[in-house]
C-alpha positions as CSV (number, residue, x, y, z in Angstrom):
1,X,141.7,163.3,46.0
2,X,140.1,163.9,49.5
3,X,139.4,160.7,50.9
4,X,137.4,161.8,53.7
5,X,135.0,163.7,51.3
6,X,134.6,160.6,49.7
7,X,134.0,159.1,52.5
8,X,131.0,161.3,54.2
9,X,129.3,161.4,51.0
10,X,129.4,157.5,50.9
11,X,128.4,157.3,54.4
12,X,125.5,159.6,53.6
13,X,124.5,157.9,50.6
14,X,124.3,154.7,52.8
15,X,122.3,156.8,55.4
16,X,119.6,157.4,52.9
17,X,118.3,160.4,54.3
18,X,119.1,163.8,56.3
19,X,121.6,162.4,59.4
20,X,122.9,163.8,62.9
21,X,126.5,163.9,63.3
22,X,126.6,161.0,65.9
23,X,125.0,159.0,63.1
24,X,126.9,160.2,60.5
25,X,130.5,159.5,62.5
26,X,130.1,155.8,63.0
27,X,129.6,155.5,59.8
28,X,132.5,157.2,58.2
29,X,134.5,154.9,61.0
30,X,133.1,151.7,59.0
31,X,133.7,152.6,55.7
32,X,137.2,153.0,56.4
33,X,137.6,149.9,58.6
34,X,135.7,148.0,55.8
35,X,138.6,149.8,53.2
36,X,141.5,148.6,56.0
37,X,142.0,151.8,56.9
38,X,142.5,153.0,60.9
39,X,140.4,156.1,61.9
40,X,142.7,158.4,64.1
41,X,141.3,160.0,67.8
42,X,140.6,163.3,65.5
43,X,137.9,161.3,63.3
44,X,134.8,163.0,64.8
45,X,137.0,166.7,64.0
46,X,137.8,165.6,60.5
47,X,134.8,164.5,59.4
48,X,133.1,167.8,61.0
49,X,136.0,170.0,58.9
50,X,135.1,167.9,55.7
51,X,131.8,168.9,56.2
52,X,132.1,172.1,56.2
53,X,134.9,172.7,54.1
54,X,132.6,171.7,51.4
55,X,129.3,173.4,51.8
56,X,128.0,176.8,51.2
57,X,126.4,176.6,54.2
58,X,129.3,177.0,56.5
59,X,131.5,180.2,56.4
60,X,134.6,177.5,56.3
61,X,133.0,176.8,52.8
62,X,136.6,176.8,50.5
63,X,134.6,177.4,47.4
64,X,135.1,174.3,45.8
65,X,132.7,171.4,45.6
66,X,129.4,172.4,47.6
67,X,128.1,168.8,48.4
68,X,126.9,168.9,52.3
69,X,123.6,170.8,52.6
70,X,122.9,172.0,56.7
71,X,119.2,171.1,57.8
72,X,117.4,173.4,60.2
73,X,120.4,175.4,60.5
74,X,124.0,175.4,61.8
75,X,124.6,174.5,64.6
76,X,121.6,172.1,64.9
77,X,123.8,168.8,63.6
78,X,122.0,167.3,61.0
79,X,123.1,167.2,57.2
80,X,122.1,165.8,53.8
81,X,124.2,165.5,50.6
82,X,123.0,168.3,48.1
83,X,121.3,167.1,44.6
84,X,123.6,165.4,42.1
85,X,126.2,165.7,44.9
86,X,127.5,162.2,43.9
87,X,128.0,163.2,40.3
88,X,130.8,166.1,41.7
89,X,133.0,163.3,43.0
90,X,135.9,161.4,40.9
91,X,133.7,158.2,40.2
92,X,134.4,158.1,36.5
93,X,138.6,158.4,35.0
94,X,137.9,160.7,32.2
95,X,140.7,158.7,30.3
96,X,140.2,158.5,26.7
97,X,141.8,155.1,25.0
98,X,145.1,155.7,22.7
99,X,144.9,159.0,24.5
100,X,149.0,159.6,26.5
101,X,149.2,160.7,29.9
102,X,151.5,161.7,32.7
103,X,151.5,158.8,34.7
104,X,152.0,160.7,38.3
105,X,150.0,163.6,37.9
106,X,147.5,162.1,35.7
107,X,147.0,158.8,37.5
108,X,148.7,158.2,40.8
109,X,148.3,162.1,42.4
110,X,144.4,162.4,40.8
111,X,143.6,158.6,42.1
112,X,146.1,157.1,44.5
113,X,148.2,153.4,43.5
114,X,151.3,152.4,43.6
115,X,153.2,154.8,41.2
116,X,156.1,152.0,41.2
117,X,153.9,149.0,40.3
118,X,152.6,147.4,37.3
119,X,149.8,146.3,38.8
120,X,148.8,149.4,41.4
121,X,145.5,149.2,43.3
122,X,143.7,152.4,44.4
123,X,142.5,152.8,48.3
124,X,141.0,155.8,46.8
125,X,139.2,154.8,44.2
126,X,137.4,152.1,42.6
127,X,140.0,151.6,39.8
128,X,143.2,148.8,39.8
129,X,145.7,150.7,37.2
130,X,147.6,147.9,35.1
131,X,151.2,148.6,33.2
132,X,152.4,146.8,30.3
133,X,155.4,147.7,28.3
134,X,158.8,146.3,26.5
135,X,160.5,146.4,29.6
136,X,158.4,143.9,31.5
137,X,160.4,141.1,29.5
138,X,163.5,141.8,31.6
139,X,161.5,141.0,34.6
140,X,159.7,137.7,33.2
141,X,156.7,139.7,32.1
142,X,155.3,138.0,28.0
143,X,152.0,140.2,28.1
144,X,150.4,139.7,25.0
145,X,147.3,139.5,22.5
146,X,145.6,136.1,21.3
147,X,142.2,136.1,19.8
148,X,140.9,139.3,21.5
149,X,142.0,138.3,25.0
150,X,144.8,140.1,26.7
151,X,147.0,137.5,28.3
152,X,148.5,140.0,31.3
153,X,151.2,138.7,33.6
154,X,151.0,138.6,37.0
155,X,153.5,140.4,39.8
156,X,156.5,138.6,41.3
157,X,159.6,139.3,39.8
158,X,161.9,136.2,41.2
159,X,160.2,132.6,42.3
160,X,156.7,131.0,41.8
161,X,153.9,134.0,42.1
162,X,151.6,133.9,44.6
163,X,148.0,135.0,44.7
164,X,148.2,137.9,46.9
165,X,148.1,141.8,46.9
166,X,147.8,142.9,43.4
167,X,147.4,139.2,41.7
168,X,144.3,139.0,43.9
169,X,143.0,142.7,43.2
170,X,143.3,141.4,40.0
171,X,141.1,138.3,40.2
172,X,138.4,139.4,42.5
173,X,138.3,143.3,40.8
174,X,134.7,142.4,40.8
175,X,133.7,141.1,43.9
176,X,136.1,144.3,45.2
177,X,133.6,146.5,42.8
178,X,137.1,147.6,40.7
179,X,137.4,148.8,37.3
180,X,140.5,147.3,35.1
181,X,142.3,150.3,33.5
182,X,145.2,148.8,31.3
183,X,148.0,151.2,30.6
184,X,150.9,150.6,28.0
185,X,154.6,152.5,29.3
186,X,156.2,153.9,26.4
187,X,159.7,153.9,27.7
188,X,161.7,155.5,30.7
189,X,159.9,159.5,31.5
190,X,157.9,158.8,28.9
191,X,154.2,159.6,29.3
192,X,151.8,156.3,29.3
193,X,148.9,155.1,27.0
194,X,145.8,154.5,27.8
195,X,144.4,151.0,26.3
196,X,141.2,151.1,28.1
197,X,138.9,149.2,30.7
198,X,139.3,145.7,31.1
199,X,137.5,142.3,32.7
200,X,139.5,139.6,34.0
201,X,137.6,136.6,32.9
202,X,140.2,134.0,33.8
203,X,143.1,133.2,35.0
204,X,145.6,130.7,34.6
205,X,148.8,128.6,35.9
206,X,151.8,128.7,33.7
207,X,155.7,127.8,33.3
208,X,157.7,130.6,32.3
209,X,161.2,132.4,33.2
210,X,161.8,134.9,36.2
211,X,164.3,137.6,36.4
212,X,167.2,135.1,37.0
213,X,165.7,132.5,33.8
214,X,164.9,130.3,36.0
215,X,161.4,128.4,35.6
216,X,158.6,129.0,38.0
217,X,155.1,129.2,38.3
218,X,153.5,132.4,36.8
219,X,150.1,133.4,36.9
220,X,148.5,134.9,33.6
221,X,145.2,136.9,33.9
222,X,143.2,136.5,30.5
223,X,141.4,140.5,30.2
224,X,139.0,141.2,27.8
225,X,138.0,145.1,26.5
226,X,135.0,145.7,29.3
227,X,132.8,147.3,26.0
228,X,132.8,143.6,24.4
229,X,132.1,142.0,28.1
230,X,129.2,144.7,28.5
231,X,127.6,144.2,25.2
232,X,127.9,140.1,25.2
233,X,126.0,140.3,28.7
234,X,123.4,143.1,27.9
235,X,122.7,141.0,24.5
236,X,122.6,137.6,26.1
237,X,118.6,137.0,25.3
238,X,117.0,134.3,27.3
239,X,116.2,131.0,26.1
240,X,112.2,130.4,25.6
241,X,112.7,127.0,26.2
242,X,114.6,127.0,29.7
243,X,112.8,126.7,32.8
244,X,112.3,128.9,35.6
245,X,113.8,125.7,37.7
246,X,116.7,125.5,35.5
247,X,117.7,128.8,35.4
248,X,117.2,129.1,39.1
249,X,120.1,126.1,39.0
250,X,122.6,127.3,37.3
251,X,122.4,130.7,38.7
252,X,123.1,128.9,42.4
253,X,125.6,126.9,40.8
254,X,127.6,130.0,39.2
255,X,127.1,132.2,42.5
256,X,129.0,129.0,44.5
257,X,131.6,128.2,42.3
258,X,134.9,129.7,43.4
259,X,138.1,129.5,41.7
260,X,140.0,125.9,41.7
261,X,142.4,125.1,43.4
262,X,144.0,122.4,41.3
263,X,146.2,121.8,38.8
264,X,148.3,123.9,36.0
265,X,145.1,125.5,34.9
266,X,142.6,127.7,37.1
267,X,140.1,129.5,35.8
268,X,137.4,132.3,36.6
269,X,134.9,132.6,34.5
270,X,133.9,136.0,35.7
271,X,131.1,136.9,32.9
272,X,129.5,133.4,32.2
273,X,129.0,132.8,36.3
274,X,127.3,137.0,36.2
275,X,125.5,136.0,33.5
276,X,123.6,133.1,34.5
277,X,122.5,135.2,37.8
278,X,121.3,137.9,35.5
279,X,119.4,135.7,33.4
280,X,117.7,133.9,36.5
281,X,116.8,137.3,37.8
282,X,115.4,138.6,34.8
283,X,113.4,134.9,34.0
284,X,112.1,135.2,38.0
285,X,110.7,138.4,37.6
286,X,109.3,137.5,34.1
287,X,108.8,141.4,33.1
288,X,107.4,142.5,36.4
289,X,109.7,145.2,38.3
290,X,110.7,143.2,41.9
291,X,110.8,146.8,43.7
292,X,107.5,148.6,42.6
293,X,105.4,145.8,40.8
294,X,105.1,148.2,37.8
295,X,105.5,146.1,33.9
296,X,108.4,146.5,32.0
297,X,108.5,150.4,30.5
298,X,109.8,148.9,27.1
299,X,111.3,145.6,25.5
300,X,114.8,145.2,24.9
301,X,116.6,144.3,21.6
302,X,115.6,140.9,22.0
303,X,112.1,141.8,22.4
304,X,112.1,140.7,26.1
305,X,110.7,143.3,28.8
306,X,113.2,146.1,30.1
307,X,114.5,145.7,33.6
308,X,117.3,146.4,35.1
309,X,119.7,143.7,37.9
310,X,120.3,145.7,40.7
311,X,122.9,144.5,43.3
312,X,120.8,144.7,46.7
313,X,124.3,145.2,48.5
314,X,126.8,146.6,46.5
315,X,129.7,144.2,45.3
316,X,132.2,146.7,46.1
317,X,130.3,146.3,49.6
318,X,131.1,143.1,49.9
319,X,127.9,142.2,48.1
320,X,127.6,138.7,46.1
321,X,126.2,137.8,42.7
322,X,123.9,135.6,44.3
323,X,119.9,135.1,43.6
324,X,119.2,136.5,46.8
325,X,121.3,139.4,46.3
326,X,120.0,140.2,43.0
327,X,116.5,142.1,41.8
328,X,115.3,143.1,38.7
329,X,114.0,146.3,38.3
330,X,112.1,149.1,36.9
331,X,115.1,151.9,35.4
332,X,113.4,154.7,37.5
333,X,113.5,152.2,40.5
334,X,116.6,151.7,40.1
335,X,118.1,155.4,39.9
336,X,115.7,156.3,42.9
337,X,117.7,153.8,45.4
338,X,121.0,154.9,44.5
339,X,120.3,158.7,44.0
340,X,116.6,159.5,45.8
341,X,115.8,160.3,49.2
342,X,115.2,157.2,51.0
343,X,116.6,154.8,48.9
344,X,118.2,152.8,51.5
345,X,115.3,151.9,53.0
346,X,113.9,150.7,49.7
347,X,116.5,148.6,49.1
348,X,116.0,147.1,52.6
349,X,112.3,146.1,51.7
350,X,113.4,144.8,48.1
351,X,115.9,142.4,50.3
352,X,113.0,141.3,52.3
353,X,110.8,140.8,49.0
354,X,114.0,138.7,47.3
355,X,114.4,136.7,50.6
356,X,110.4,135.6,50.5
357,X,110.5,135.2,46.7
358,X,113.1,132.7,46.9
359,X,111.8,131.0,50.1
360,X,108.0,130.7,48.0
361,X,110.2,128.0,45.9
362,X,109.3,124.5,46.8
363,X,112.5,124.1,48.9
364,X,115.3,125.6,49.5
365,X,118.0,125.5,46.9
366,X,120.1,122.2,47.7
367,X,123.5,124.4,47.6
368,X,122.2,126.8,50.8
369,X,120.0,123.9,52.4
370,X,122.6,123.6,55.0
């Protein structure tokens, strides 16, 4: 995968609109400071070379993906992403569950990771690629089932695990905007299974065996399938008889609770603390879009009005599932900010209109007083 293609389209998408080259640099430069990655003295050439490596415009055009579209002309510097240009990159897997695969070629050379570790982060994409298998007994590994929950053990073969590098992609996949894709190994150069997408809800403290059998402190991340996560929070109808006031509560309470930090047993209830944000967003726009001001197109299942939460800043930007970082919204609203011209500068306003919305309230919430 061309990480640098990724990259410009990204940086044009953030751009919202047609962009010069000395606009379109810098920004390249902090996506991949944001991603950890260091931009050589050749940036400016690369990113120039991506360009034009992948649009018809250009007679360095390779033929493959034409994404970059030249405005008034090459040679005048200024460049917009084609239609649908998104939809050409790798955002989606393509993996089918029970379906086998090879696990370099089909995995680590299409979407980068670790191709040695069970739990192997991707730079390159937004997917975290789990392993589970016999095997992972030798090495103090008891995945297993238990009431529809998929107890998965943590890395760290010898000694007390630590919440670091892959334990902590694990736990924070969401806040890093990272799909769980749980694989199962079918033994030594055999091809690997593909159980599906998962979302860590918790996480907890355990005593079990290393390598050596000796006791230490593992970490166990409790996954559930991400179709039973979606359809619990897409279902989750609100209650008539719950105020405004108290939804507005618990959704500042869930977007400040962090993880604890005591005893045996921590937990992170990922999809109860993203639900009660949703819920408040919904109940605070009380069926009125929050970008355009238009009703509801239709009611849901529930027979409430249709909108749509929309992240104002992306979670895998760093974004938070906060009240002021959430807005409920119109479907069409919400596909013209992250695919229409201009859509960055719509979500800029729609930030403005959450900030004042929430300042309207009689106070500020106790939990950001200060």
């Amino acid at each position: 995968m061309n990480i640098w293609k990724n990259d410009v389209v990204t940086a044009l998408r953030n751009l919202g609109h047609a962009s010069k080259l000395t606009d379109i640099y810098p920004a390249v430069r902090a996506i991949r400071e944001a991603r950890g990655d260091s931009s050589p003295k050749s940036t400016d050439a690369i990113i120039r070379r991506t360009i034009e490596q992948f649009s018809s415009s250009t007679t360095s055009y390779t033929g493959k993906e034409d994404l970059f579209e030249s405005v008034d002309g090459i040679g005048k510097g200024i460049w917009k992403l084609r239609p649908n240009a998104e939809a050409k990159i790798i955002t989606t897997h393509g993996f089918i569950v029970q379906e086998t695969y090879n696990r370099l070629q089909d995995i680590h050379d299409a979407f980068g990771g670790s191709q040695q570790s069970g739990i192997a982060p991707s730079k390159n994409s937004p997917f975290i690629f789990l392993f589970t298998g016999g095997s992972g007994h030798d090495f103090g590994y008891n995945d297993s089932w238990e009431n529809g929950v998929f107890n998965y053990f943590g890395e760290g073969q010898i000694g007390d695990m630590t919440l670091t590098k892959g334990n902590k992609a694990i736990r924070d996949h969401v806040a890093l905007g990272k799909d769980l894709l749980l694989f199962q190994t079918l033994g030594k150069g055999k091809p690997v299974k593909y159980l599906g997408e998962f979302v860590c809800e918790s996480y907890k403290e355990v005593i079990a065996q290393d390598r050596n059998q000796k006791d230490r402190i593992a970490y166990v991340f409790q996954l559930r399938s991400a179709e039973d996560t979606s359809a619990n929070l897409d279902a989750s109808p609100r209650s008539k008889n719950t105020s405004l006031e108290e939804l507005r509560n618990k959704a500042y309470l869930a977007a400040s609770n962090a993880p604890q930090k005591t005893p045996q047993t921590r937990t992170a209830p990922v999809r109860e603390r993203r639900i009660d944000v949703k819920l408040y967003a919904l109940a605070r726009a009380n069926g009125i879009c929050e970008c355009c001001g238009a009703s509801a197109p239709f009611k849901d299942i529930n027979g409430q009005p249709f909108l749509e939460v929309h992240h104002i800043q992306k979670l895998s930007d760093n974004g938070l599932d906060t009240p002021e970082n959430v807005a409920a919204i119109t479907p069409n609203c919400h596909k013209r900010i992250h695919h229409g011209e201009g859509g960055s500068e719509i979500d800029k306003k729609l930030a403005e209109e959450i900030a004042n919305k929430e300042r309207t309230f009689k106070q500020p919430h106790k939990l950001y007083a200060n």
